[in-house]
N, C-alpha and C positions, 0 to 999 in steps of 0.2 A: 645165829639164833635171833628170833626177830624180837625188837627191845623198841621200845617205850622211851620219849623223854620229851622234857618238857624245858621252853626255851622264851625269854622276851623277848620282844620283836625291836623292841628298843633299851638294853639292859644298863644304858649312860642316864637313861631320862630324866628330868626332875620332877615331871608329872606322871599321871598312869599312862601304860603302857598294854599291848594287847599279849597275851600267852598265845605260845604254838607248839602244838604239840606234833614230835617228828615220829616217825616209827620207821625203822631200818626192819628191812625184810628181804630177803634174795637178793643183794646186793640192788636193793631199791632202797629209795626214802619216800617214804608219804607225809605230804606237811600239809597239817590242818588246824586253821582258825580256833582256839577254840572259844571265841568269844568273851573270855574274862579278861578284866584288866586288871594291874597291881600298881602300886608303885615301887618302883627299883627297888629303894629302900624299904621294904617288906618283904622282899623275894630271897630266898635262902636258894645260890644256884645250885649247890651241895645237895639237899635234897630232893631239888627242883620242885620246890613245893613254898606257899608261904611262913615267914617264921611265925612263931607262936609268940606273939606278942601282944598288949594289950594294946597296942597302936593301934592295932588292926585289931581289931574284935571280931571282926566275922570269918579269921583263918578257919577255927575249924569248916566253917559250910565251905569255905573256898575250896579248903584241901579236901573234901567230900567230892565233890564236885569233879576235880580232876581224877580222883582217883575212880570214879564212875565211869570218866571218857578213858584212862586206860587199860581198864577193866573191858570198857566197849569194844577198844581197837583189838585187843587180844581175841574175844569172841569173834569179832567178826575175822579174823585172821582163819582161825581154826574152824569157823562154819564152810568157810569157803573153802577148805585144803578138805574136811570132809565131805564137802557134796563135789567132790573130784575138779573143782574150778581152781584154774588159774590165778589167783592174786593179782590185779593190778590195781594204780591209782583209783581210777572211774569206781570198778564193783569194789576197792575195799570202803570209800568214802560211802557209798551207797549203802552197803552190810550196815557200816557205824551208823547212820542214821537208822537204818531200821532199828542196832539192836537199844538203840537211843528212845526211839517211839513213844516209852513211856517215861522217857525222863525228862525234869523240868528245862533240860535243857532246852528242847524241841520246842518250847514256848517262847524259844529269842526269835520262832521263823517269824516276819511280820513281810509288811506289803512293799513296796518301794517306797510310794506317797506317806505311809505311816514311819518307816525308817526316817526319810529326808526330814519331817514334821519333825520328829523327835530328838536329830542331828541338828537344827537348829535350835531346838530349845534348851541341849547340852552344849552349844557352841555358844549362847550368849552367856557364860559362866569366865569364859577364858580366851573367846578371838574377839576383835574389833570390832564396834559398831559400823565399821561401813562393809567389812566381811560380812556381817550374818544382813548385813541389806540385801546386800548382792543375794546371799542364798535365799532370803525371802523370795525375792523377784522374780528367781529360779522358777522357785516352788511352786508360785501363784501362776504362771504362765503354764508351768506341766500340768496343774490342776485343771484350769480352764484347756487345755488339749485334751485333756482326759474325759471330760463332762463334755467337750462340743463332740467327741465320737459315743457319747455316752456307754464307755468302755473302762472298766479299772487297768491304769498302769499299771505293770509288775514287771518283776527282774527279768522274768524270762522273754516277754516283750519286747524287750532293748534290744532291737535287732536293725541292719541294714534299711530293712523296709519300712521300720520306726523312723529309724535317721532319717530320711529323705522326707518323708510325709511331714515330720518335725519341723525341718528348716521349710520348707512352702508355707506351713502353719503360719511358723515367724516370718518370714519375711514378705509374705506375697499377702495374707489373709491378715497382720500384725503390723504389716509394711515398716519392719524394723531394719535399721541397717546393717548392713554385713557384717560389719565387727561387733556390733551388738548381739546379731546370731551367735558368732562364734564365742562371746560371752557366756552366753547362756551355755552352748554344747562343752565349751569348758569346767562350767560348774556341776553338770550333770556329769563328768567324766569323775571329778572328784568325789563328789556323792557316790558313783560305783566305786571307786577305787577304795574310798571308806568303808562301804556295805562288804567288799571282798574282801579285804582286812579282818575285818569281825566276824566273816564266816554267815552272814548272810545273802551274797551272792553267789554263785557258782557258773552263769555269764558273761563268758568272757567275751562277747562281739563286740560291745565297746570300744577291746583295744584293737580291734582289725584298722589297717591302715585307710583303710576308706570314711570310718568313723574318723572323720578328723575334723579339728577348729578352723574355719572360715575366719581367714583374716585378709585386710584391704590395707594398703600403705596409707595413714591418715593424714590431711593436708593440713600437721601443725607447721608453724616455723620457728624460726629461730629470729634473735636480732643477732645482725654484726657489731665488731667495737664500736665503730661510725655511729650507728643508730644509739647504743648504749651512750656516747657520748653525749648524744642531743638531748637524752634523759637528764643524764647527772647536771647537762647544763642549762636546763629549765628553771628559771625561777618561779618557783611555786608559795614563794611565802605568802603571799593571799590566800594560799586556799591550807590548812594544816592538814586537812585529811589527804588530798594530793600530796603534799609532801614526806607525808610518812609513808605512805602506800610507794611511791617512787624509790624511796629509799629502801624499804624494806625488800623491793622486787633486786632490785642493783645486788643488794648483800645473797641475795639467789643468785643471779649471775656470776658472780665470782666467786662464789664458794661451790656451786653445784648440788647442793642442799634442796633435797624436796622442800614444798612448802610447811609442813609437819615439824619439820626441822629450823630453817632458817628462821622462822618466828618464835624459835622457842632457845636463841643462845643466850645465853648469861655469859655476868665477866668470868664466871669459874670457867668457861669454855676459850677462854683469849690466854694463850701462852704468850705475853709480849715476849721475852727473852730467846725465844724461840721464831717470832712470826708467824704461829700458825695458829689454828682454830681446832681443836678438839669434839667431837660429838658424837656421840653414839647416838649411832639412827633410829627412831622412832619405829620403824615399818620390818627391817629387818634385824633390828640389836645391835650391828657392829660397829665397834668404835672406828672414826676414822680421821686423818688429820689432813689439813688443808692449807696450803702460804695463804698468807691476808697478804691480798692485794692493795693495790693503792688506792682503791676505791673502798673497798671494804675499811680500810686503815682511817682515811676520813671521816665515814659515816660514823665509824664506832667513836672517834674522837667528837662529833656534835654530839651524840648522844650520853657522852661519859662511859662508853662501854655497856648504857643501859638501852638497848633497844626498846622504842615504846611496843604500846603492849597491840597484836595485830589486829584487824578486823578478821569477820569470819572468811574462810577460802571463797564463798559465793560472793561475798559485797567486797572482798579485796578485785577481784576477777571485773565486776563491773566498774571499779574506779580506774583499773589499768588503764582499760579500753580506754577513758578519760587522757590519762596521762600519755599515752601511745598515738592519740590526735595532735595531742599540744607539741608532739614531739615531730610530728610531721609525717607520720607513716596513713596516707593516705591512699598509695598506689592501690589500686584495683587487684588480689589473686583469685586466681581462679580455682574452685575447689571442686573435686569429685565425690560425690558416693552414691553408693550401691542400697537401692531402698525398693523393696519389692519387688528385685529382680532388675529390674530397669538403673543405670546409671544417667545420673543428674548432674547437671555440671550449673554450677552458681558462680560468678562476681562476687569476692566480698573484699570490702577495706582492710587494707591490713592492718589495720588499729584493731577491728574487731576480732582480729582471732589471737590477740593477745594474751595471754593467761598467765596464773603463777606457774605454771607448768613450763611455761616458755622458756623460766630463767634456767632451767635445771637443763631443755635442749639448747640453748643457746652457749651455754658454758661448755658442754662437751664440746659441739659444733667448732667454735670460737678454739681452742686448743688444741682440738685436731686440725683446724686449720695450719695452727701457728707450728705444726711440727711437733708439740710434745708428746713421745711414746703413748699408744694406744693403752697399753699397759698399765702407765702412771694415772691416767684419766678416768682408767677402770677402776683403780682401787679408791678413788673418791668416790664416781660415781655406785658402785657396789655392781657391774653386770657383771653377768659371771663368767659369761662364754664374747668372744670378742665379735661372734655370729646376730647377738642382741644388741650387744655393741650397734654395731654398724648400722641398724634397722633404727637405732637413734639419732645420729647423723644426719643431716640436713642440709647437702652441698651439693649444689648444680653441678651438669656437668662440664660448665665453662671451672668452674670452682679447682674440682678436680685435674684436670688438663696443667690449670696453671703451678698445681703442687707436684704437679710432676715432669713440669718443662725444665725444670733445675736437676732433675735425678742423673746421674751418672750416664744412668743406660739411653737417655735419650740426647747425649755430649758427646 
């Protein structure tokens, strides 16, 4: 018998979460969106409906609400077994919306551009400021595609022959670089995967394998111990801003701490008795723990365990450059990328492509070298497949050769 029910999408969650309503029919399941959110703790799964609580004040409309879409799904069940059709997915979502047509539901349909607009202005409530930049940036770039064909984007739009016209847009008319492209087609992938969540896409070209993120191997580096050594042995006390900035970068290096992180340890984060450093990561929650090196061990001991307080990631980034001269990393690399179709190949000092970023590759790098299990370096670093792993990595292939002239199989 065909039955009705209703389920969260996320029923652990500590925030709201989206409803899905399932309907088992002929030994089928129809699973649909239905656009509302709760929070966990409001949701009765017993009744599958919200509790009646003054917490939530608006259960009755809520619980109206669904009981109107299973009221829909039934009718549209039995229109279709009486006008002698077949029940599937496709015509029964179809029936529901028509026998929907006059309910308030049918006013969550909006446009893609009005969706994204409104997904960011619900995302500066609860994700990050350099998140919802990112989705800005998106936004503004799909708008101006959309106005230079003098065309409204919509869902149904988002097809193979969008994609291709898209990245030419960006890259060849925007002259952005490739991984910047695939920025962008990353963020719009999410934007669908939200709008299909909530039940207003039904679009799925998207996820065809051909729609996919443009990405280029990017030419950061790494330092080696050697190079790290020439740091830590700079005398910089002339300058105090070089000095803290040097220092600050080293405590990156050897703990492998984004820079989010490593400018923000307190002594509650120093286990002396133990050797290690404690921190729950900024970017993704998880706590993680890490040996204080010997370098690390120093610095915290000039500063009494109070690291001074950092400069911003933009003027920490320009002062490295600074300290990354005095340290001697002058050689010439040579960098690629891919900008309007066409690849460019530049000369640059390797002081200049210094970043706080660097310290965080440089530490994996640096301990993959040294032998320690990929595995152990993961659970500091946080990657989560040993596939993203390795894309982080930064070892020649003379580098490689020689970690592997001592192996067994080559004895």
């Amino acid at each position: 018998m065909a039955k009705a029910k209703f389920i969260l999408k996320e029923p652990k969650a500590k925030e709201e979460t989206l409803v899905y309503m399932l309907y088992n029919y002929q030994y089928r399941r129809f699973k649909y969106s239905t656009g509302e959110k709760i929070n966990p703790k409001f949701w009765n799964p017993e009744s599958q409906r919200a509790k009646e609580t003054k917490k939530f004040a608006e259960y009755p409309e809520f619980n109206t609400r669904l009981d109107k879409l299973e009221s829909g799904i039934k009718t549209a069940f039995r229109k279709l077994l009486n006008d002698g059709i077949q029940p599937n997915n496709t015509n029964l979502k179809e029936e529901l919306e028509a026998c929907l047509s006059d309910n308030i539901l049918q006013a969550k349909r909006t446009t893609l551009l009005k969706f994204i607009e409104n997904y960011i202005e619900e995302s500066k409530a609860h994700k990050k400021e350099g998140t919802v930049k990112v989705y800005t940036t998106t936004f503004n770039y799909l708008k101006k595609y959309s106005n230079s064909l003098n065309k409204e984007l919509d869902f149904h739009t988002i097809n193979l022959e969008f994609y291709n016209q898209y990245i030419a847009y960006l890259s060849i008319e925007n002259k952005l670089a490739a991984n910047t492209v695939g920025k962008h087609i990353k963020t719009l992938k999410s934007f669908l995967n939200e709008a299909t969540d909530r039940g207003y896409n039904t679009n799925l070209e998207f996820k065809k394998r051909k729609f996919k993120t443009l990405r280029e191997e990017s030419d950061s580096i790494y330092l080696s111990i050697k190079e790290l050594d020439c740091f830590e042995k700079l005398d910089l006390s002339a300058s105090p801003r070089l000095d803290k900035v040097r220092d600050l970068f080293l405590i990156g290096c050897y703990t492998g701490l984004r820079f989010s992180d490593f400018t923000q340890i307190k002594p509650e984060n120093i286990i002396s008795e133990k050797s290690i450093i404690q921190v729950r990561t900024q970017k993704t929650g998880e706590r993680v723990s890490i040996p204080l090196h010997k370098t690390v061990k120093k610095i915290l001991k000039k500063y009494d365990n109070e690291l001074p307080k950092a400069y911003t990631n933009q003027v920490m980034n320009r002062y490295l450059k600074d300290v990354a001269s005095l340290a001697g990393l002058k050689e010439n690399v040579e960098t690629t990328i891919t900008r309007g179709g066409k690849v460019e190949k530049t000369p640059i000092k390797k002081f200049d492509l210094v970043s706080t970023h660097t310290a965080r590759r440089s530490f994996a790098t640096n301990l993959y070298l040294a032998d320690v299990p990929t595995i152990s370096i993961m659970k500091i670093t946080g990657h989560r497949s040993e596939r993203s792993f390795m894309q982080y990595i930064k070892i020649t292939q003379e580098q490689n050769a020689d970690k592997l002239v001592n192996h067994p199989f080559f004895n």
